[in-house]
C-alpha positions, 0 to 999 in steps of 0.5 A, a space after each residue: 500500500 505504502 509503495 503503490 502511495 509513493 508511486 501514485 505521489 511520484 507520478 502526480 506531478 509528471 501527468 499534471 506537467 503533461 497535461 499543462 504541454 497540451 494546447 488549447 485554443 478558442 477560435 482566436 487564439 487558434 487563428 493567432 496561433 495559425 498566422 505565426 505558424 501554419 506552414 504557408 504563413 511562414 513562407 509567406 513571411 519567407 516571401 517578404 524577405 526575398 523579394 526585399 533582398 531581390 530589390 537590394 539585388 537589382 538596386 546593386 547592379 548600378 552602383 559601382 563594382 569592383 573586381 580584381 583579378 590575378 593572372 600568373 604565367 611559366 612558359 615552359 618553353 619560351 618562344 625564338 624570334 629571328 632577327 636581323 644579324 646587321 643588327 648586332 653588327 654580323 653579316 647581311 643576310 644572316 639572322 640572329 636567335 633571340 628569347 625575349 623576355 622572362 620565362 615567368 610573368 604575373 599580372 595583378 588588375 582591379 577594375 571598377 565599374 560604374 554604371 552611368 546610364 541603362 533604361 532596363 536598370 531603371 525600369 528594373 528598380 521600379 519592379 522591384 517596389 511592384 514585387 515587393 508589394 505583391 509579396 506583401 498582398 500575397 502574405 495578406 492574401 494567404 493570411 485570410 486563406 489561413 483564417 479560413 481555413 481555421 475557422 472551418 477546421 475548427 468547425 468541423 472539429 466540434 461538428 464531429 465531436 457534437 455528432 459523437 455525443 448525439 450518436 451515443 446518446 441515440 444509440 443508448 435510447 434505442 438500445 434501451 428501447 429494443 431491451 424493452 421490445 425484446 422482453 415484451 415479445 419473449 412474453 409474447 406481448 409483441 411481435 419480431 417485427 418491432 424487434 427487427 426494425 429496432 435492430 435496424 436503426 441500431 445498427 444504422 446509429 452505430 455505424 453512423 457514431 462509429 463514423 463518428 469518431 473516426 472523423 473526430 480523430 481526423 477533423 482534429 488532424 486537419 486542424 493541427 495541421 492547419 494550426 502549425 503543430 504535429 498532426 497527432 496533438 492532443 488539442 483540446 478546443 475551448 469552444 462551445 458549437 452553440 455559443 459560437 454560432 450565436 457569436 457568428 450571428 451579426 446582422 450588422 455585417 450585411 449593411 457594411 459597404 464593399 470597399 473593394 479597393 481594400 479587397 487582397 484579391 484587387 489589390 493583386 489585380 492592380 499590382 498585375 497590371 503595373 506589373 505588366 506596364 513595366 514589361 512593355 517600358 522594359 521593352 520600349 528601353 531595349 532601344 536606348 543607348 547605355 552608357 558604363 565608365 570604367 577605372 582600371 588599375 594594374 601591375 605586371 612582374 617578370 622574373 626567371 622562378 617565382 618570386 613575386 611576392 618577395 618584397 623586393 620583386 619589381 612591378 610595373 604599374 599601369 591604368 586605364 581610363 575609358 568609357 563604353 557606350 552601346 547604341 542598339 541600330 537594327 535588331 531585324 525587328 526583334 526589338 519591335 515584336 518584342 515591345 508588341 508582345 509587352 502592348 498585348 499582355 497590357 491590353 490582356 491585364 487590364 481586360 482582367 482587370 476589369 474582370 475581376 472587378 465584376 467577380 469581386 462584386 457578384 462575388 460580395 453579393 453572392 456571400 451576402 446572401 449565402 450568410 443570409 440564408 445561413 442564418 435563416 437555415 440555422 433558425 428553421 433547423 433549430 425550430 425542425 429539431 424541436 418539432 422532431 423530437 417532439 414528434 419522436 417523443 410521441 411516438 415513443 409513448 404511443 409505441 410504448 402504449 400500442 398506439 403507433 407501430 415499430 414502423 411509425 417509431 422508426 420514421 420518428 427517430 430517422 427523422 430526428 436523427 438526420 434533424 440533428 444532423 441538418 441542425 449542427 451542419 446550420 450552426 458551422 454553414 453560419 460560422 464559415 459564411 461569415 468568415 467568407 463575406 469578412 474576407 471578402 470585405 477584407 475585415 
């Protein structure tokens, strides 16, 4: 007794430090914790940084460079070259062998560049501001896409777990009920009948709870999914399904005007089109003349071994300054058809454009009406479920009495049961539609 008391002291502590490392989430504090750290958010963020450095990148190409270089030479065997004897004071005609030079020679140069006129470098940097700003409405996009995605997984986690406990709690009354038909038909006060079709619908809710729980275990590995964390978290969700559909209930929102200037969705519409703008003043800049100046420094060393990092070695020096100018002439109208190209993708973005504006806005309607008609579902299948239970409850006393049939009492309960269905799946439609139409007004 005393051992089995010191183990049970030892290891309270243990399973309540195990139960402090088990998350639990309301539905905002799920959404905060997804934004930080669902796997698309974090490379969203990713996103951000690279198209800041990829502006830094293009910004750099024209501003001074530097480069240097080291080149290092051993003729093997050194070249011969003939000259004149009459040189040297021997006879006409006659030819004289000569090496020139050292057999060993290093070169050191350092050149700087500076760019001094290119049109695609500014056109390249006025990109750069395009991206970046396109990477930021993505991680605003992707933002909403993971609040979505939330709020549904969290959703359908309490649906499941909603439908277990409705299923169990069905099962329990039928298995009574067919407990009771059972002794009433071995007394021979009923028939097999009643006792088959009970076994009918038990079956049917057994399978269904054991469906059940099957999805409770997968709605909640979707959700930790979503969340950022291991799929097999024991997370415990701190929401109640009915208190949330009636936080979800804001008639309010259905008056809001649609900006749709504030709409991700437009915003990436806009940054297409600038972005296809650019291509063509790329295109157009392909004709311009460039202008680069350069600087270059540089020392050459002779010697017969390899001795020029010795701090005596002579090294003779020389620098140029010069500048290139590139004018394009004739491009047999490569130019031309490429600066066309760049006009049609215009022509075509601002036709999307135009486009997507229509859909955003039969898009805000269309999520109007479907929370609407969320909210009018959710009211008729809590008003249906009412009326079914009572049904199923008549019809259990009737049963009961002899006054309806196994039949009639199956079709009572058949009905309840997909009631209750129909009214959990009304609670989560509310919850998502209004996650819809807020996402749509960029709330």
């Amino acid at each position: 007794m005393r051992k089995t008391l010191l183990s049970l002291l030892l290891i309270l502590p243990w399973l309540a430090s195990a139960q402090d490392t088990i998350p639990s989430f309301s539905l905002n504090e799920a959404i905060t914790y997804a934004l930080e750290h669902n796997y698309s958010a974090l490379n969203a963020d990713r996103d951000i940084l690279d198209a800041e450095k990829q502006k830094w990148e293009t910004i750099a190409t024209g501003l001074p460079q530097i480069n240097g270089g080291v080149s290092y030479q051993n003729q093997l065997k050194q070249p011969v070259s003939q000259i004149p004897a009459d040189f040297f004071g021997g006879e006409n005609g006659d030819f004289v062998e000569v090496v020139f030079g050292q057999p060993q020679s290093m070169t050191a140069t350092a050149t700087l560049t500076q760019q001094i006129f290119d049109g695609s470098y500014i056109v390249g940097v006025q990109a750069t501001k395009t991206f970046l700003e396109y990477s930021q409405n993505n991680k605003e996009k992707t933002e909403l896409d993971v609040r979505k995605s939330v709020v549904e997984a969290y959703g359908n986690v309490l649906l499941a777990q909603q439908s277990v406990l409705i299923s169990e709690r069905n099962k329990a009354t039928l298995e009574e009920n067919l407990y009771e038909t059972k002794l009433t038909y071995e007394n021979g006060l009923g028939d097999e009948e009643s006792v088959d079709q009970l076994q009918i619908t038990l079956s049917s809710v057994d399978n269904y709870l054991k469906n059940a729980r099957r999805m409770e275990e997968i709605t909640l590995q979707m959700l930790n999914l979503v969340l950022g964390l291991p799929i097999e978290t024991p997370t415990v969700l701190t929401e109640n399904l009915d208190d949330l559909t009636q936080e979800k209930i804001d008639l309010g929102l259905l008056d809001e005007e649609f900006n749709i200037e504030k709409n991700v969705d437009y915003k990436m519409a806009v940054n297409l089109n600038e972005q296809r703008f650019l291509e063509l003043k790329l295109a157009k800049s392909r004709a311009l003349p460039t202008l680069n100046a350069f600087v270059n420094y540089g020392g050459n060393s002779f010697s017969d071994r390899f001795n020029f990092l010795s701090s005596g070695q002579q090294w003779f020096g020389s620098s140029i300054l010069g500048v290139d100018l590139n004018i394009p002439i004739f491009s047999s109208l490569g130019r031309s058809a490429s600066t066309q190209r760049a006009k049609i993708a215009l022509e075509k973005a601002k036709t999307q454009f135009t486009e997507t504006q229509a859909q955003l806005r039969l898009q805000w309607k269309r999520a109007k009406s479907d929370y609407t008609l969320a909210i009018e579902e959710y009211s008729t299948s809590k008003d249906n479920l009412e009326l079914a239970e009572r049904i199923e409850k008549k019809n259990q006393i009737k049963y009961s009495e002899g006054l309806a049939t196994s039949f009639e009492l199956r079709q009572a309960q058949t009905q309840l049961y997909t009631t209750q269905q129909e009214y959990l799946q009304s609670m989560v439609d509310v919850i998502n539609r209004k996650t819809e139409l807020e996402n749509i007004l960029n709330q």
